[in-house]
C-alpha positions in Angstrom: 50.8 96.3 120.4 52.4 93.9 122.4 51.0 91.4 124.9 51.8 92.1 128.4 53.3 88.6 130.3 51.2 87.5 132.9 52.5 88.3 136.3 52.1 86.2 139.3 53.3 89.0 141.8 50.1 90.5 143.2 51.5 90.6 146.9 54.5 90.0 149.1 53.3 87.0 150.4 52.5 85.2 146.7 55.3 86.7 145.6 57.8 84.7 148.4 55.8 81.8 147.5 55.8 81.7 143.6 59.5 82.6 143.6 60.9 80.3 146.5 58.6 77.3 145.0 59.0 77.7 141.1 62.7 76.6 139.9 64.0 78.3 136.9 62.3 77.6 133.4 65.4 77.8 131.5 69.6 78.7 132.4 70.1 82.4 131.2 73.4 83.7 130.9 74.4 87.0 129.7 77.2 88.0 126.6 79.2 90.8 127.8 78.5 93.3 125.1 81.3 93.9 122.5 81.9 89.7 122.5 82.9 87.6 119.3 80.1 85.5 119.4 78.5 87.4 116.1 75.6 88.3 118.0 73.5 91.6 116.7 73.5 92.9 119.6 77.4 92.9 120.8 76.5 96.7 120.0 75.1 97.7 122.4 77.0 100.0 125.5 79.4 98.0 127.8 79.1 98.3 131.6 81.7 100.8 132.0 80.1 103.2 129.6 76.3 102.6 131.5 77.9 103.4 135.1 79.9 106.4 133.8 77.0 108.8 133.8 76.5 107.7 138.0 80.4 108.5 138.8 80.0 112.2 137.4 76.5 112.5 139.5 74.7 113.0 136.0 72.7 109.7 135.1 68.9 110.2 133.2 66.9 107.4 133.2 63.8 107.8 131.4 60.9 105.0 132.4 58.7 104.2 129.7 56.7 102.3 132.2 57.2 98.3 133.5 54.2 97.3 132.1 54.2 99.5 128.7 54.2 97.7 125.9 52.7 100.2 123.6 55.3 99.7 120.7 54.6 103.3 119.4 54.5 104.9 122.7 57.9 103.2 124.0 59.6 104.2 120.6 58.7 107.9 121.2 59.6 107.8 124.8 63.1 106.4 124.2 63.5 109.1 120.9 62.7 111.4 123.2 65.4 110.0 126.0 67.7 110.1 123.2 67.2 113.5 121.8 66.8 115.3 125.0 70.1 114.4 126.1 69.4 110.9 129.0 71.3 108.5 129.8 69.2 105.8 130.0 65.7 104.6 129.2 64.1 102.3 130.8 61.9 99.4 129.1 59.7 96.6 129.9 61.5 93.3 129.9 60.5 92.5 126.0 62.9 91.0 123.3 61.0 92.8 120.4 60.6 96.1 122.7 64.5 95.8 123.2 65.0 95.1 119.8 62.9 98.2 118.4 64.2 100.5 120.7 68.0 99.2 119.8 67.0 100.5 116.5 65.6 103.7 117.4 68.7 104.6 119.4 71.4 103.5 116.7 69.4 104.8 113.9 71.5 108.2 113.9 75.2 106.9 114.9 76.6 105.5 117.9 74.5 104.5 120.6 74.6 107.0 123.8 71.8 106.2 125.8 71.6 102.5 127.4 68.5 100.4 127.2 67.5 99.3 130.9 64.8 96.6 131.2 62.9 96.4 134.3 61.2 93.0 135.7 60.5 91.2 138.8 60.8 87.6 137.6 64.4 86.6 137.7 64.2 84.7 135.1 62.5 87.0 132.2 64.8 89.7 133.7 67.7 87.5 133.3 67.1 86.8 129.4 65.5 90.5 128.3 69.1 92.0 130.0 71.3 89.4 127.6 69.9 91.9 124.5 69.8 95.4 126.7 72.8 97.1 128.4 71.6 97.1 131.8 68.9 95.6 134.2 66.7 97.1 137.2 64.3 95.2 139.5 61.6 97.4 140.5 59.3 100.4 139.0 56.8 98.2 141.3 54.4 101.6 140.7 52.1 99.1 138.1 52.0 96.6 141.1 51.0 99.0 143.8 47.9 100.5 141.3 46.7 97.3 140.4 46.7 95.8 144.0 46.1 98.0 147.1 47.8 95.6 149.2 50.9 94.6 147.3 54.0 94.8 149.5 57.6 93.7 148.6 59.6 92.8 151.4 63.2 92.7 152.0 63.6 88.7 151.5 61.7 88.9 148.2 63.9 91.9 146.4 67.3 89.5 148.0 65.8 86.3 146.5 65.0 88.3 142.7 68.7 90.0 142.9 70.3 86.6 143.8 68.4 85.3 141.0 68.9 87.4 138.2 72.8 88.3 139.2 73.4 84.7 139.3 72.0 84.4 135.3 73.6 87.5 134.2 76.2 88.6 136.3 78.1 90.8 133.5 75.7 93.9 133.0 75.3 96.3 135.7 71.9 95.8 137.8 70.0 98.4 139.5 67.3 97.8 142.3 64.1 99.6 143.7 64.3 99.5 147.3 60.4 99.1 148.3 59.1 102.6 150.3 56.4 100.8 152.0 59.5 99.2 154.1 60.1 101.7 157.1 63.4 104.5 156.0 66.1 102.2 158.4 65.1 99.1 157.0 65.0 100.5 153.4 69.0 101.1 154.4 69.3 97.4 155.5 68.2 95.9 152.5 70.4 98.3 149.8 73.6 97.9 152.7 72.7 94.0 152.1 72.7 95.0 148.2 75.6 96.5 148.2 77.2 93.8 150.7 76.6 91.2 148.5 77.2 92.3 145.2 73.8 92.1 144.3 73.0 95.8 142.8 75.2 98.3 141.0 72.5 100.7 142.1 70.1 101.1 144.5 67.3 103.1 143.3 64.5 104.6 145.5 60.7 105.8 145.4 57.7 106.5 147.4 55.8 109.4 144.9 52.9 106.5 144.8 52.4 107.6 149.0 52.8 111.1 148.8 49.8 113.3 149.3 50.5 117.2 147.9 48.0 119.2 149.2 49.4 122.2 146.8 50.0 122.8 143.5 52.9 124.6 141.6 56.1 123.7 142.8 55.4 123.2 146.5 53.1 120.4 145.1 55.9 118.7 143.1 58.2 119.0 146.3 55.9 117.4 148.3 55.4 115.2 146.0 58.9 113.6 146.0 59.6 114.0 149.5 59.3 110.6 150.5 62.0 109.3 147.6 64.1 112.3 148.1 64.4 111.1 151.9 65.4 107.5 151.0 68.2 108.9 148.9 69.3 111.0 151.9 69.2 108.2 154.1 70.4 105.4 152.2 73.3 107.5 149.8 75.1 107.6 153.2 74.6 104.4 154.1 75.8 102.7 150.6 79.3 103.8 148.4 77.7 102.4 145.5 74.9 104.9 143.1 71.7 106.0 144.6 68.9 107.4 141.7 66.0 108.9 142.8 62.9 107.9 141.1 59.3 108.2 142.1 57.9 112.2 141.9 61.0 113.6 140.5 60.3 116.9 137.9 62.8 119.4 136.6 62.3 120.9 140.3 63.1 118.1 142.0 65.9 116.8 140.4 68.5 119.4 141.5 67.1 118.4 145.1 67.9 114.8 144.4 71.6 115.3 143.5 71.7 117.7 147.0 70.5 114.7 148.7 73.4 112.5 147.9 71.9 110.7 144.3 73.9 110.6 141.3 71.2 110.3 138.9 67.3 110.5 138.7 64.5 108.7 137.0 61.8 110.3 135.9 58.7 108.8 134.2 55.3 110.3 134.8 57.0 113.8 133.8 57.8 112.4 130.6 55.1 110.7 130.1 52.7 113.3 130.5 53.8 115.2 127.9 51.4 115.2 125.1 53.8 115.9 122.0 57.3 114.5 121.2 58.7 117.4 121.2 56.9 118.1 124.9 59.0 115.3 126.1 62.7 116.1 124.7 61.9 119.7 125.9 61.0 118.0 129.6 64.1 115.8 129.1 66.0 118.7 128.7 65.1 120.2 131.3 65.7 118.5 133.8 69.2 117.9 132.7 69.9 121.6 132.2 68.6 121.7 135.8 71.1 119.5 137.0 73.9 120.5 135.4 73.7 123.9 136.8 73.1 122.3 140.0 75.9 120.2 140.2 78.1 123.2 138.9 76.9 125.3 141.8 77.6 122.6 144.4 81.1 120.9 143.5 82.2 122.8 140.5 82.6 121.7 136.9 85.2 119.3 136.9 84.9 117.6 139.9 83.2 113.6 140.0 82.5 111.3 142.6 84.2 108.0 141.9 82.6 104.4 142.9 85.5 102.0 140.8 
């Protein structure tokens, strides 16, 4: 198993005050994938193949967790990912994990599912995204369990985007907009995103609030109401992609595209599963579901075009 990095982002206000205060350890900069430079990983997907999933309203990311680094468990999550039919899956920010999961995805052909690494420190993020395909600040789930009072304000998610879009401005970047901001301000900071050019996606949560107080699939709708209402309020407010995270099942998902996302992320779902082939089936799934959903509501051959 891999040893976890030590984190210095246990609440909003450490968080302003580590990252304004500490300067850069080292100047990242990313390859664009397919370069000459020779590298080993110039395979991986380029950034018009990662956002094409998000124009036809059909991205998968699978989260293997910000803080897993359970080789094993990773491996099988992103198998999974890959033959269940994602998009994406999503990594902590780990050369080796990258590295190992690169493997697992190209072992059968041509890679089809992008490797996303998720982070908080701009630099770390900055250098794990130079070997993956994509980036995403946030999954801040691990933070919120292991500190009650973690918050991440708006100031602090700017500060991290400037910082890693300024070290690796060539691979797409996807960003958690915090739920424990109020639902307006939440649009403020991914209009500000999006303004900017700090975020390719805007990505939202909020399961971590939410209080079911039924089981079946009432439970799992109440359970992703509070992400499924940042999407709603935030896909109109934004022209770039909106993915739903946070709560979202194979019940939810369809609700999530409805809502005005063009992609979901679904971890704990996945996760749950206690078989391999428990987790393709769930990745599945929820595709299946939102294919026929997307079918119903604008018709086969119909996308919606951000570039």
């Amino acid at each position: 198993m891999l040893m976890a990095p030590m984190s210095s982002l246990h609440s909003a206000r450490r968080t302003c005050t580590t990252l304004s205060k500490s300067p850069p350890h080292r100047h990242v900069r990313c390859r664009a994938s397919g370069s000459s430079s020779g590298s080993s990983f110039d395979s991986g997907m380029d950034a018009a193949s990662v956002m094409k999933p998000f124009r036809n309203k059909a991205a998968i990311k699978v989260i293997a967790g910000l803080m897993n680094f359970d080789q094993a468990d990773v491996l099988d999550i992103a198998n999974a990912a890959r033959l269940g039919g994602a998009t994406c899956v999503d990594i902590a920010a780990d050369h080796e994990l990258v590295t190992r999961v690169r493997e697992t995805l190209t072992a059968h052909g041509k890679q089809e599912v992008a490797i996303c690494v998720s982070g908080v420190d701009p630099v770390n993020l900055a250098a794990a995204m130079e070997l993956a395909d994509m980036g995403e600040i946030g999954n801040y789930d691990w933070f919120y369990a292991s500190d009650p009072e973690f918050q991440m304000d708006a100031e602090t998610v700017l500060h991290i985007a400037h910082g890693v879009k300024s070290r690796c401005p060539s691979k797409p970047l996807s960003v958690t907009v915090p739920h424990t901001l109020p639902l307006d301000a939440q649009v403020d900071l991914a209009f500000a995103l999006q303004k900017d050019g700090l975020a390719d996606i805007i990505q939202t949560e909020g399961a971590v609030v939410s209080r079911p107080q039924r089981s079946g699939v009432v439970g799992l709708i109440e359970k992703a109401t509070p992400t499924l209402a940042a999407v709603h309020s935030i896909s109109r407010g934004v022209n770039i992609p909106v993915m739903a995270a946070s709560g979202i099942s194979d019940v939810t998902a369809p609700l999530a595209l409805a809502a005005g996302a063009s992609g979901v992320g679904i971890g704990t779902f996945i996760s749950k599963q206690n078989s391999t082939v428990g987790r393709i089936a769930a990745v599945r799934t929820v595709k299946e579901t939102m294919a026929v959903s997307f079918a119903n509501q604008h018709g086969a051959s119909q996308t919606t075009q951000y570039y």
